[in-house]
C-alpha positions as CSV (number, residue, x, y, z in Angstrom):
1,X,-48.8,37.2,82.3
2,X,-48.9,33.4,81.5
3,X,-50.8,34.5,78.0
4,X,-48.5,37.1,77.3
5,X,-45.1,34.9,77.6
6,X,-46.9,32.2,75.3
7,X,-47.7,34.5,72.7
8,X,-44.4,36.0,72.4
9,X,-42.8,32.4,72.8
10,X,-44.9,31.8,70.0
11,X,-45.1,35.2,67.3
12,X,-41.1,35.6,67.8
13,X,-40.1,31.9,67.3
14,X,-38.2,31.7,70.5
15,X,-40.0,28.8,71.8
16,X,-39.8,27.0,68.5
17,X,-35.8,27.0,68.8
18,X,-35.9,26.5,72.6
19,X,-38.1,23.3,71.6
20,X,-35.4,22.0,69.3
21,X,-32.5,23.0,71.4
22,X,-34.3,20.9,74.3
23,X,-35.3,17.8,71.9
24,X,-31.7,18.1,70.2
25,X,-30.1,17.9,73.9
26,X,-32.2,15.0,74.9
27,X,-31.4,12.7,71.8
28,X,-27.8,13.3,72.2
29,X,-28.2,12.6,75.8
30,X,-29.8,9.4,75.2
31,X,-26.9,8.8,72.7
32,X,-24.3,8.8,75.6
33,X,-26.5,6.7,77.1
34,X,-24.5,4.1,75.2
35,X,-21.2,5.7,75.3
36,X,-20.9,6.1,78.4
37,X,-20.9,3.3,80.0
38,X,-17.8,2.4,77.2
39,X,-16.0,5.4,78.2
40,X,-16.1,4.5,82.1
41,X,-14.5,1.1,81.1
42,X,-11.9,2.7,79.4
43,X,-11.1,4.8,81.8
44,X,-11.2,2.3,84.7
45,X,-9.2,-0.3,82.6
46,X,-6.5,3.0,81.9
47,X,-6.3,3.8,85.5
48,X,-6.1,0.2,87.0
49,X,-2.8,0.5,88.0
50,X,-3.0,4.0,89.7
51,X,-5.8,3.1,92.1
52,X,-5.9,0.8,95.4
53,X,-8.5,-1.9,94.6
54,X,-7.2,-3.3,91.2
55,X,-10.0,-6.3,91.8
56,X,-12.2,-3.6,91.0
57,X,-15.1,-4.6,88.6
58,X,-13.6,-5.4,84.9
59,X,-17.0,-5.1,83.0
60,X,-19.6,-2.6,81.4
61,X,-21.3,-1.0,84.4
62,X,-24.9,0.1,83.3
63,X,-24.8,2.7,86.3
64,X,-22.9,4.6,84.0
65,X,-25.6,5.1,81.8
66,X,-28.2,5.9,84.5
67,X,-27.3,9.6,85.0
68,X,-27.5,10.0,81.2
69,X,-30.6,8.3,81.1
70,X,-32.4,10.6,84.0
71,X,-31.4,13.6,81.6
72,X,-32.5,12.1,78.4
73,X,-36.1,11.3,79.7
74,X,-35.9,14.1,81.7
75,X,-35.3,17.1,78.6
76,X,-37.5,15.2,76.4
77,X,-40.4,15.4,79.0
78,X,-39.9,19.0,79.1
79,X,-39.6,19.5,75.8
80,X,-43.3,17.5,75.1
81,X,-45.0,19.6,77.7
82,X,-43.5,22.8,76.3
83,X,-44.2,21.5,73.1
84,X,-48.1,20.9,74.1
85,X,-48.3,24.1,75.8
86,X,-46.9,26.2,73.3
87,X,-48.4,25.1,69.8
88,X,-51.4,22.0,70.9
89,X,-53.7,24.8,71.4
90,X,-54.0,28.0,68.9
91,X,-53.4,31.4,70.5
92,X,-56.2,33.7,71.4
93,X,-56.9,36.2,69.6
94,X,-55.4,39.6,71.1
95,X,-58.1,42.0,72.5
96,X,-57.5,45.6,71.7
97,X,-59.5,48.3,73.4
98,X,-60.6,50.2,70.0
99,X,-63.3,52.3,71.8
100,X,-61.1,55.2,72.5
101,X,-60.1,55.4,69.2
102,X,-63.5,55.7,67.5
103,X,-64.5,58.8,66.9
């Protein structure tokens, strides 16, 4: 089943735009990597006012950037293994049972 789910991954070109879809998620993720620790600040220093403990913290966090950071590795991982599994090795070649049609 495992052969037959690589080979059509592979003949239909499915896998190839499920790789790119999965690398082009984890650079943009590793892009907000850097935004979003900016964006957080903005948004605590917008609602400083509103909330109960305006001594909060006044700088760039980097735990913003952890969750972003989990995801980034984490696609791209998944896209390298996919990647190694799909197209690394060549397919095997498909065995047809000819024998009943010889005649």
């Amino acid at each position: 089943m495992v052969r037959r789910l690589k080979r059509a991954l592979v003949t239909s070109f499915v896998g190839a735009i499920a790789l790119g879809w999965l690398f082009a998620q984890g650079i943009l993720h590793f892009a907000y990597i850097f935004s979003a620790p900016i964006a957080n600040w903005l948004m605590r220093r917008e609602y400083r006012g509103m909330m109960e403990h305006a001594n909060s913290a006044r700088g760039f966090s980097l735990q913003d950037a952890l969750p972003e950071l989990a995801r980034s590795v984490s696609l791209l991982l998944l896209g390298y293994f996919l990647l190694r599994w799909l197209y690394f090795k060549p397919l095997e070649p498909e065995v047809t049972e000819s024998g009943s049609e010889q005649s």
